[in-house]
C-alpha positions in Angstrom: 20.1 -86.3 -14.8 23.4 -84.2 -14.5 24.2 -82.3 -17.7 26.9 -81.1 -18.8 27.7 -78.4 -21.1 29.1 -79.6 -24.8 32.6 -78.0 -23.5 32.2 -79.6 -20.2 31.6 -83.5 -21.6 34.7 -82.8 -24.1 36.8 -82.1 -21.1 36.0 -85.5 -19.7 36.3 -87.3 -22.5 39.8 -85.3 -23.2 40.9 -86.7 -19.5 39.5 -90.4 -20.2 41.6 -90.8 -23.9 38.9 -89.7 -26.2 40.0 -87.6 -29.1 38.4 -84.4 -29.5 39.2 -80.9 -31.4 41.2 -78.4 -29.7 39.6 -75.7 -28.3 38.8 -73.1 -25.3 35.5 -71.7 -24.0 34.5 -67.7 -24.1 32.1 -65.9 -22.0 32.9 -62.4 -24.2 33.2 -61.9 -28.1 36.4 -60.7 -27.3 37.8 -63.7 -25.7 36.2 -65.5 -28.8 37.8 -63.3 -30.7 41.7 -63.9 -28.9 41.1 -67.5 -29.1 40.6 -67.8 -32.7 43.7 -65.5 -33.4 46.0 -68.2 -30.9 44.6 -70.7 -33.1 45.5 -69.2 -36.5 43.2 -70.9 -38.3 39.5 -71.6 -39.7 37.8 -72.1 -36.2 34.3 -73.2 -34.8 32.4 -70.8 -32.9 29.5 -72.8 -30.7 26.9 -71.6 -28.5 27.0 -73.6 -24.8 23.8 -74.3 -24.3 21.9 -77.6 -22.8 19.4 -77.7 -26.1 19.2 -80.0 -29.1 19.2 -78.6 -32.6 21.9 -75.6 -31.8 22.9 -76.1 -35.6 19.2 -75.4 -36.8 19.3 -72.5 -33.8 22.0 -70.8 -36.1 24.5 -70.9 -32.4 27.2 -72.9 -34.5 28.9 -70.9 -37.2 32.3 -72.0 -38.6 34.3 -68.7 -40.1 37.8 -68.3 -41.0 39.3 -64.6 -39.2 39.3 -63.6 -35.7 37.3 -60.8 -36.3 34.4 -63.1 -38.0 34.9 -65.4 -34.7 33.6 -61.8 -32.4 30.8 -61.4 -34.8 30.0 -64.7 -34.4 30.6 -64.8 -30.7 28.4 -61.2 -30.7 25.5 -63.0 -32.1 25.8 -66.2 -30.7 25.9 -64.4 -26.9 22.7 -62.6 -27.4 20.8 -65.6 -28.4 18.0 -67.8 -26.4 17.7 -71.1 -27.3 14.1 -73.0 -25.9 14.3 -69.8 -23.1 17.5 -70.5 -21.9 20.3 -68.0 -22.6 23.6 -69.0 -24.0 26.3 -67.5 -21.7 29.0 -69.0 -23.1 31.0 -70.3 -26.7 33.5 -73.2 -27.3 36.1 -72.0 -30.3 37.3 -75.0 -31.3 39.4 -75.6 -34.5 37.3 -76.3 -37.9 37.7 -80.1 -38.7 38.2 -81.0 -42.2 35.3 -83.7 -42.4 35.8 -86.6 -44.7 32.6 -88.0 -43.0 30.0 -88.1 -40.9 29.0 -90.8 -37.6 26.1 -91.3 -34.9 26.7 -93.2 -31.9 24.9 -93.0 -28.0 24.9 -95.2 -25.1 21.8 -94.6 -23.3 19.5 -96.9 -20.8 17.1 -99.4 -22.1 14.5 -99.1 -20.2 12.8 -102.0 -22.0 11.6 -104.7 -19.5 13.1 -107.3 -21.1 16.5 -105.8 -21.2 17.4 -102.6 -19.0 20.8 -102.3 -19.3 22.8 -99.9 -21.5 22.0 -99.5 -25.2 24.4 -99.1 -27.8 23.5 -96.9 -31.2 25.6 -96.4 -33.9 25.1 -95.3 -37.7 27.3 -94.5 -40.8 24.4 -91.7 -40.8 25.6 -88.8 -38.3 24.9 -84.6 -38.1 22.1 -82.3 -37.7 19.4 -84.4 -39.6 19.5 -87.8 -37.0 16.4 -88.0 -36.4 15.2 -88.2 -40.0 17.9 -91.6 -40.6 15.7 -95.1 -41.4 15.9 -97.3 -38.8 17.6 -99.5 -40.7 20.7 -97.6 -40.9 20.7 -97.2 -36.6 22.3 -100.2 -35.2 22.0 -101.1 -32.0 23.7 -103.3 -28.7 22.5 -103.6 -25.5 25.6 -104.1 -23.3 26.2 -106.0 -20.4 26.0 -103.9 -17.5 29.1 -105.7 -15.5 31.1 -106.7 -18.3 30.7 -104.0 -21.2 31.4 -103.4 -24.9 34.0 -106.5 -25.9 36.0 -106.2 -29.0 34.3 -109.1 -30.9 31.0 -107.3 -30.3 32.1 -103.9 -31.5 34.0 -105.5 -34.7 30.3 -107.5 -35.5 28.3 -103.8 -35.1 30.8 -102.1 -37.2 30.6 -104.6 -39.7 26.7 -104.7 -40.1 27.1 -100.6 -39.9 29.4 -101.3 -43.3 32.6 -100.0 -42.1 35.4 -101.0 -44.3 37.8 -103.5 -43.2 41.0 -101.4 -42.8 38.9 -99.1 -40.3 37.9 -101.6 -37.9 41.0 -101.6 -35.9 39.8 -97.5 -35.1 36.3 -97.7 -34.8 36.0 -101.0 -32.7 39.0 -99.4 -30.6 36.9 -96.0 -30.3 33.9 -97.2 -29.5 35.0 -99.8 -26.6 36.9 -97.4 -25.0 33.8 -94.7 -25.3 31.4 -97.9 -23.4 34.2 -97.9 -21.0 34.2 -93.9 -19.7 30.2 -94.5 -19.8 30.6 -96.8 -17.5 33.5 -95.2 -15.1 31.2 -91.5 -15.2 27.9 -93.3 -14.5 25.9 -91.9 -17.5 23.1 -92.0 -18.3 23.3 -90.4 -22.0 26.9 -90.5 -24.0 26.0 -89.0 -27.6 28.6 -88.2 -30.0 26.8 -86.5 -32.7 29.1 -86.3 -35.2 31.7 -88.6 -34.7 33.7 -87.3 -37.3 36.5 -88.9 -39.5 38.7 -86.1 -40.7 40.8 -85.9 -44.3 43.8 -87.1 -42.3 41.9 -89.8 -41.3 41.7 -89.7 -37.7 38.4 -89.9 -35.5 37.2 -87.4 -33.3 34.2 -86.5 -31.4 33.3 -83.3 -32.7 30.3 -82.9 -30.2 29.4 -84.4 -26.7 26.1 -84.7 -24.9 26.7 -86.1 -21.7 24.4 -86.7 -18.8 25.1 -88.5 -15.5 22.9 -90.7 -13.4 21.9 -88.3 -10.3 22.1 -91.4 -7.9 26.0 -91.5 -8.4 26.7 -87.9 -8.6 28.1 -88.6 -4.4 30.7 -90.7 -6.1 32.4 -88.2 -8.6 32.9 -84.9 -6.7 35.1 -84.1 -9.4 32.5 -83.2 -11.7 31.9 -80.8 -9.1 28.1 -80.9 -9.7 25.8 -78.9 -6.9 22.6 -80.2 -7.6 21.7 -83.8 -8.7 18.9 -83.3 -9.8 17.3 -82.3 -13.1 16.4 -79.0 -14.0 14.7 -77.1 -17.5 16.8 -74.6 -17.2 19.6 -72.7 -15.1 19.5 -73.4 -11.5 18.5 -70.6 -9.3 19.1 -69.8 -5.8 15.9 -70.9 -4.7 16.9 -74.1 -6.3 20.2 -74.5 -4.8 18.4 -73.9 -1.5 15.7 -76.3 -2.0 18.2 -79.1 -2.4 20.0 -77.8 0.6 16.8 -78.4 2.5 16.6 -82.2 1.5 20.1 -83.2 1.0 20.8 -82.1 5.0 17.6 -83.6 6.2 16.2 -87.5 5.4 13.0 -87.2 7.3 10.6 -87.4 5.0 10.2 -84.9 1.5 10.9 -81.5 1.1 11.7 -81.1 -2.2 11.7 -77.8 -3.7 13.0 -76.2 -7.0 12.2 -73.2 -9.5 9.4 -73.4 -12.1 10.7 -70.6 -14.5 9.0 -67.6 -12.1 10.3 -64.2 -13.5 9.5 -61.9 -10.6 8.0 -59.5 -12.7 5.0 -60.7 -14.4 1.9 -60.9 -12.7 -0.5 -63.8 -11.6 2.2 -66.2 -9.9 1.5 -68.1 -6.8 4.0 -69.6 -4.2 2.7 -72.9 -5.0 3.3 -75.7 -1.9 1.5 -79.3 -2.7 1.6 -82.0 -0.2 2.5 -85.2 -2.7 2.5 -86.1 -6.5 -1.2 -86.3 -6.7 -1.9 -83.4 -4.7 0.4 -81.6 -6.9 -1.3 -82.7 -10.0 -4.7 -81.3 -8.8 -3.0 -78.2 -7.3 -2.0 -77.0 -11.3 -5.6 -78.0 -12.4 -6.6 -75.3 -9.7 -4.5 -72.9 -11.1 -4.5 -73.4 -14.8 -8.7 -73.5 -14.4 -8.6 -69.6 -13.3 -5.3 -68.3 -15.4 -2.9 -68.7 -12.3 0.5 -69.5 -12.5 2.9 -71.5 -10.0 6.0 -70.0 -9.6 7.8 -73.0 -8.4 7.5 -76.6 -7.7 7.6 -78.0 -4.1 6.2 -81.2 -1.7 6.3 -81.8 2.0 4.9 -85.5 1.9 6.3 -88.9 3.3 5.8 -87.6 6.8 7.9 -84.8 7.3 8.9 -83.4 10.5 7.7 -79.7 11.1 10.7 -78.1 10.9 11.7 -79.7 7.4 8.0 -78.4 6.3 8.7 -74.8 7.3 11.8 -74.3 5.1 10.3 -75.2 2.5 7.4 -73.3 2.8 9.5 -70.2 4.5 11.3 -70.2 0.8 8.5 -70.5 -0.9 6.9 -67.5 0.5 10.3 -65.8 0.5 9.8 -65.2 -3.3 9.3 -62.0 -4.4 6.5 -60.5 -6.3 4.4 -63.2 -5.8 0.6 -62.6 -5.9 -0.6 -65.7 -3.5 0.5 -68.9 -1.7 -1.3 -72.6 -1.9 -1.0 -75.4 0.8 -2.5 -77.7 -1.8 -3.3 -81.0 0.3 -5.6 -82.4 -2.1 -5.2 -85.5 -1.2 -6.7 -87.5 2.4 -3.1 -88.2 3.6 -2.0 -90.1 5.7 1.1 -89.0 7.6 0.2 -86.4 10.5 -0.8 -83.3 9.2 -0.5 -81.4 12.8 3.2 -80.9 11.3 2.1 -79.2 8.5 -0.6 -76.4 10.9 2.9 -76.4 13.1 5.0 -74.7 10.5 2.7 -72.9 8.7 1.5 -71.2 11.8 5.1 -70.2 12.5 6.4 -69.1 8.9 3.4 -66.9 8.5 3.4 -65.2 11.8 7.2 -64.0 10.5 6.5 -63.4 7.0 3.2 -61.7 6.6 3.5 -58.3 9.3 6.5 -57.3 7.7 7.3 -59.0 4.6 3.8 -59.4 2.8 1.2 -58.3 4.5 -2.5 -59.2 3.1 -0.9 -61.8 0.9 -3.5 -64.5 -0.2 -2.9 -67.6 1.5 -5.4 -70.6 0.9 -4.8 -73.6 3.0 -6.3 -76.9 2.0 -5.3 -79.4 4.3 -7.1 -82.8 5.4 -6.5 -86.2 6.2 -5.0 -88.1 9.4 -5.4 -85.6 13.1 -7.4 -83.1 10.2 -9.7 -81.3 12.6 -6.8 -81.0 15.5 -4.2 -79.7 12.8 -7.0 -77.2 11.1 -8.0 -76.1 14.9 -4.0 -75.4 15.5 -4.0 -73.7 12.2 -7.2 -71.3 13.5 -6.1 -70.8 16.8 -2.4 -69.8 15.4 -3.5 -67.2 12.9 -6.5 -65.9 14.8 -4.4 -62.6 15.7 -3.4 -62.0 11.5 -6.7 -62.8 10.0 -8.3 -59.5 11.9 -10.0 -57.6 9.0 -7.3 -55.4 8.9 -5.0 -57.8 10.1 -1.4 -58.9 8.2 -3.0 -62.1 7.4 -6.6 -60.9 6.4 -6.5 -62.8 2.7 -6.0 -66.1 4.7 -8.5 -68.8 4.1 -8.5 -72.4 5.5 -10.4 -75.3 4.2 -10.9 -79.3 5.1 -11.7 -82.9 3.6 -15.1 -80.6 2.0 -12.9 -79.1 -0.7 -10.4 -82.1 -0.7 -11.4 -82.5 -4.9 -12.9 -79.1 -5.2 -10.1 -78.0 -7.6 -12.3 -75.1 -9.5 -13.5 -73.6 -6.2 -10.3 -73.5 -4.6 -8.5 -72.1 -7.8 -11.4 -69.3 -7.8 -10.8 -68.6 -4.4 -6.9 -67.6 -4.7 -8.0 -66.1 -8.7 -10.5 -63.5 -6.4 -8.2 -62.6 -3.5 -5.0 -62.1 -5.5 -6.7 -59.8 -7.9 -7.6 -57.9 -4.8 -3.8 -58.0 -3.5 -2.5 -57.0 -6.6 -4.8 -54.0 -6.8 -3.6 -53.3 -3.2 0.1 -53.3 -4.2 -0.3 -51.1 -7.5 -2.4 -48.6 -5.0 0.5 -48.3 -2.9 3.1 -47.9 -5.7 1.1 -44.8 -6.9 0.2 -43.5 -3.4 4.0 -43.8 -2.3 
């Protein structure tokens, strides 16, 4: 799914008619601290992060000066929540809460219903998760028609909401199953919907996440990438779906698995299909290996959508080894595969990493012609002193041999790494 950032969702629910605090995002204490002083007043200082639990993260302090709003914003900036850094605030004004609401629209997965699920409860805030499930009321919608009055009044009405407040909440929450709708979510969770002393109702937070399918029909939102990601996107990320998005033929995904250039023990990891890539972490995680991204060339790929991928992934740097992890007897043409890889390693390895481990496991339909390309090809780098001396190639007799093939990259990346801290000290 698309997320968006707490400031971000507010934004679109500010442009669909959804009530929401006043407020401006900050990327410096400073400008924290020159929003609060426009506002004049009590204010909200929150981290921008895409985490649960930022309240019990301490990245949401409410505090009544300017000055408190930059130590706030100080603090806040310098934080990691779950890894992820926060890089920016939302000062908002401080809401004077009369009381607390829950309510989400997410999909029902359920067989028997798949459609979107309504969830409301008089029970709202930090502690959500921890409200009986008797006070969590719950719709599913109808996916053409949506939320219709008479259904919101009946919820509010089981959720206990007095009579003279009906009018608000049943308005609220059709027009919230509307915008759902007309963005595509996925998730819509308004945790707390607040009603203030002056009784009003406003959505004093927003979680918003939208169905990556539809993202082509909303380039308002502006989103790069639809697709999900644990974290920031990185270039290689933006790249990868670059390399998919412009070509159909078959997969070449590609994206970022948290690599931080710096630590040792990460391998330019390159499976060929889910259950190669499976096996291909086994082989890894059974000798202390780590993969410093994700990738997959299956469904038939031409050769030319192979070697991008595979040209990024051994593009990153301070990698100790690469894996063509075919694990798997498959059965698109695998002379594509000994194509590309023949070519992206007689560019990278004489200049750009020479002696980097490469094992190649690769089997299944035109095998022994696309391993005999793959021999004939490197020949010339896999001299003993060649560019491409760390190169090893294997068949269908390692196809499940996960320990062997993990001990095999473990052994000749030890050596490579040895070989670059040498040079370090010799130059």
């Amino acid at each position: 799914m698309a997320k968006f950032l707490e400031y971000q969702g507010k934004n679109w629910l500010r442009k669909a008619g959804l009530p929401i605090p006043d407020g401006q995002v900050a990327y410096t204490a400073e400008q924290a601290r020159d929003i609060a002083r426009q506002f004049g007043k009590p204010v909200a200082v929150k981290g921008q992060v895409q985490a649960g639990g930022r309240g019990k993260a301490g990245i949401v302090k409410l505090v009544d000066t300017p000055d408190l709003a930059e130590q706030a914003a100080t603090q806040i900036l310098s934080t990691q929540v779950r890894g992820m850094p926060v890089r920016a605030v939302l000062v908002e004004e401080k809401l004077s809460i009369k009381k607390e609401y829950y309510c989400s629209i997410v999909v029902n997965g359920a067989r028997d219903a798949r459609t979107p699920l309504l969830m409301f409860s008089p029970e709202g805030g930090m502690d959500i998760e921890s409200v009986p499930e008797d006070q969590i009321y719950r719709l599913n919608l109808d996916p053409i028609f949506g939320l219709q009055q008479y259904q919101a009044i009946d919820l509010c009405v089981r959720a206990g909401i007095d009579r003279q407040d009906l009018d608000k909440f049943t308005t609220f929450l059709t027009k919230l199953a509307a915008v759902y709708r007309q963005y595509d979510c996925q998730t819509l969770e308004i945790n707390p919907l607040v009603v203030t002393e002056q009784e009003d109702i406003v959505c004093a937070d927003c979680k918003m996440e939208i169905d990556n399918s539809a993202v082509s029909r909303h380039p308002e939102f502006g989103i790069k990438i639809a697709r999900d990601f644990p974290g920031e996107i990185t270039e290689l990320d933006e790249i990868g779906w670059s390399i998919e998005e412009t070509d159909a033929r078959g997969t070449g995904f590609l994206m970022n698995m948290g690599f931080d250039e710096v630590s040792p023990g990460y391998i330019g990891y390159h499976p060929i299909g889910g259950g190669s890539a499976m096996m291909g972490l086994d082989a890894l995680n059974h000798v202390g290996l780590k993969p410093a991204n994700y990738a997959d060339t299956s469904g038939n790929p031409v050769g030319s959508k192979i070697y991008r991928v595979a040209k990024c992934v051994l593009s990153q740097p301070n990698i100790d080894g690469y894996l063509l992890g075919g694990f798997m007897m498959a059965n698109q043409e695998q002379w594509h595969h000994a194509h590309a890889l023949v070519k992206v390693l007689c560019e990278m390895l004489p200049e750009k990493k020479p002696g980097l481990p490469c094992v190649l496991l690769l089997c299944g339909n035109k095998e022994e012609e696309s391993l005999a390309i793959l021999r004939k090809g490197l020949a010339e780098l896999m001299t003993p002193d060649g560019p491409g001396r760390r190169i090893e190639i294997y068949g269908k007799e390692h196809v499940t041999d996960t320990l062997f093939i993990g001990q095999r990259l473990l052994e000749l990346s030890k050596a490579y790494h040895l070989e670059k801290v040498q040079g370090k000290e010799n130059g």
